[in-house]
N, C-alpha and C positions, 0 to 999 in steps of 0.2 A: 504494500500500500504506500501511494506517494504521502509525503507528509504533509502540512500545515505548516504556512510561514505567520510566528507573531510579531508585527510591526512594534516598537515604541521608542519613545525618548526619553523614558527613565523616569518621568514626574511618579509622584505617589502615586495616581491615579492608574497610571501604567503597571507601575510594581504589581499592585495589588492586583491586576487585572493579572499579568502574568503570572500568578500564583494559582492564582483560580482555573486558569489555561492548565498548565501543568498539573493540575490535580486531576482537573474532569477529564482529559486527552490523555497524559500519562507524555516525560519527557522523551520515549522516545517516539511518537507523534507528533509533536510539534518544534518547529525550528524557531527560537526566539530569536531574532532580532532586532539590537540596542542601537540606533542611531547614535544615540551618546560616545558607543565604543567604535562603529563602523557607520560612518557617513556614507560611504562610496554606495552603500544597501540602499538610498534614497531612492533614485532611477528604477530601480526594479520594483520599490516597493508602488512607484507611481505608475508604471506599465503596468502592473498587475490590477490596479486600480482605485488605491488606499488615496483616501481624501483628507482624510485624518486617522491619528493614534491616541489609542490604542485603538488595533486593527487584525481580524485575524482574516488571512486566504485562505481558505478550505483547498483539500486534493481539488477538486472541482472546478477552483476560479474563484469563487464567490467570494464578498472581501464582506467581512461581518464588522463595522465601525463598532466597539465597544465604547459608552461613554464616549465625552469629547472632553480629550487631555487636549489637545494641540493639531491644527492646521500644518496640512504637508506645508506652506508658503512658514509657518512660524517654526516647522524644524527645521528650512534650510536657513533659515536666518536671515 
């Protein structure tokens, strides 16, 4: 099974959300993804469809906006 990519930039609201990710999917399902730690991950996470983070892509495509921590335009800065 392909995985699940979770978008974020680290706010609290992100944390928590990726906890919750990893609990209900289990970490080896889901691929988290820290803008904070890796910038260069912006560009795909915008192809793939993410408008804001916290953000998760399903195997499928489908980009599930969790909460609104932050606008893709306020992570790149």
């Amino acid at each position: 099974m392909k995985k699940a990519f979770f978008y974020h930039a680290g706010c609290p609201v992100c944390l928590s959300a990726e906890h919750d990710i990893i609990n209900l999917l289990g970490s080896d399902k889901v691929e988290v993804v820290h803008f904070g730690i890796d910038k260069s991950r912006i560009v795909e996470a915008e192809k793939a469809g993410v408008k804001s983070v916290p953000a998760l892509v399903t195997p499928n495509g489908n980009v599930l906006h969790i909460n609104f921590g932050a606008s893709m335009a306020d992570v790149k800065g």
